[in-house]
C-alpha positions in Angstrom: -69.5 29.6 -0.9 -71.5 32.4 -0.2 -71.1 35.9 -0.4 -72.6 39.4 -0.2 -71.3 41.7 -2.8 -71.2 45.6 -1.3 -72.2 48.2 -2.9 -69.4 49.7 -4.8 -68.6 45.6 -5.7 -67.4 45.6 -9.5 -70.7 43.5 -11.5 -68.2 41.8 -13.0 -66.8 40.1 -10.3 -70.8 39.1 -9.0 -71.1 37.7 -12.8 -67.7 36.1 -12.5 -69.2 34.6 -9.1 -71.9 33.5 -10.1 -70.9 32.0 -13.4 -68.9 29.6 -11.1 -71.8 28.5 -8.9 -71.1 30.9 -6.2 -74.0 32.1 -4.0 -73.9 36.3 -5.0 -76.2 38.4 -3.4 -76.1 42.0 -3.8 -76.5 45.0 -1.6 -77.8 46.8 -4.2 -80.7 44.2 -4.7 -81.3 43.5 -0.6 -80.6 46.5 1.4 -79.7 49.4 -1.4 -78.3 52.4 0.8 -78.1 50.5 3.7 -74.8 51.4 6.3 -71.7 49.4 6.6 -72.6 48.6 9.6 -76.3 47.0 8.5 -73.9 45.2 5.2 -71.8 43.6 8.0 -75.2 42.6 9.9 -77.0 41.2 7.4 -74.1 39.4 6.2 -73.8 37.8 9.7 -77.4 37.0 9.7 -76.8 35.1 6.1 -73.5 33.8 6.9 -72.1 35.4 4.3 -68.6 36.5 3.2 -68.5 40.5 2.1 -67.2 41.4 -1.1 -66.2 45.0 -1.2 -64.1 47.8 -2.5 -64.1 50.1 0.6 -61.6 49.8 3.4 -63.4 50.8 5.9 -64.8 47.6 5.9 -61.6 46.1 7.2 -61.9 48.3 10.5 -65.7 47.5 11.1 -64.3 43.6 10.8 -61.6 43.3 13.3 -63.7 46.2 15.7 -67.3 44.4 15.4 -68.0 42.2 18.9 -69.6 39.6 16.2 -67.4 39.9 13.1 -68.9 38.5 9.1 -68.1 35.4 7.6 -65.5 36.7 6.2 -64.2 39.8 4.3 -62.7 39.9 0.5 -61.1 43.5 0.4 -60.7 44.0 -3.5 -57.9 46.9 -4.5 -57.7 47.4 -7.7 -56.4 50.6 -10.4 -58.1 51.8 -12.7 -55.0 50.2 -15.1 -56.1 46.8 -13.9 -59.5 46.8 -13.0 -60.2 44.2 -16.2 -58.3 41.3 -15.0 -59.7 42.0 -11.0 -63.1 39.4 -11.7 -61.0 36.7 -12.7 -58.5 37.1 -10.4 -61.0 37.4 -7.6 -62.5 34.3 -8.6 -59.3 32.5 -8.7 -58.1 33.5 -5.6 -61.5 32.5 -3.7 -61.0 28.5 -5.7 -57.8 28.5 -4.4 -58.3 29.8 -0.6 -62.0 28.6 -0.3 -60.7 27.4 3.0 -59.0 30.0 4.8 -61.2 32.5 3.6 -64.1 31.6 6.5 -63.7 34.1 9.4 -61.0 35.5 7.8 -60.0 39.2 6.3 -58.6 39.2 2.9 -56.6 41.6 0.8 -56.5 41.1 -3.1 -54.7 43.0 -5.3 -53.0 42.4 -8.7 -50.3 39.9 -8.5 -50.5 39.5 -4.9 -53.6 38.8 -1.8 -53.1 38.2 1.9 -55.2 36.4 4.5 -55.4 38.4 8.1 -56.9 36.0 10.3 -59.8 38.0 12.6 -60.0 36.6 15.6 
């Protein structure tokens, strides 16, 4: 699957990607500063599902006329920010599927699939 990690995306979870033969590539390596609105485009010019920490992503995805491959809306604490890689990766093995097109929400111990259009 392929993804384009935002931003404010935890490294760990890019690693954790990547380490399972994942294609990562990073806004901070392709278009550093770049608007939500330019991550979302370049995302739909790669085809690419957003990985991201900020929730304003999930308003730019249902409001865009031509929404991303996909978002992964991560929400982590502080308190369990070290299991959120793994649990990311996990829950994209598991969903690789309904993830495509889709909007999703994951959280510890629980992640939900909003389907966007």
């Amino acid at each position: 699957m392929r993804f384009l990690a935002d931003e404010n995306c935890d490294f760990a979870v890019i690693r954790a990607l990547r380490d399972a033969n994942h294609d990562v590539s990073a806004v901070k390596d392709e278009l550093p500063g770049g608007s939500d609105q330019a991550v979302i485009a370049l995302a739909i010019e790669e085809s690419r599902v957003v990985l991201t920490e900020d929730k304003d992503f999930g308003q730019l995805a249902f409001a865009s006329s031509a929404s991303p491959s996909g978002v992964i809306l991560m929400r982590f604490p502080a308190t369990a920010r070290a299991a959120m890689a793994e649990t990311v990766r996990q829950f994209i093995e598991q969903n690789a599927e309904k993830i495509a097109g889709n909007f999703a929400v994951v959280q510890p111990g629980r992640a939900r699939i909003v389907r966007m259009s």
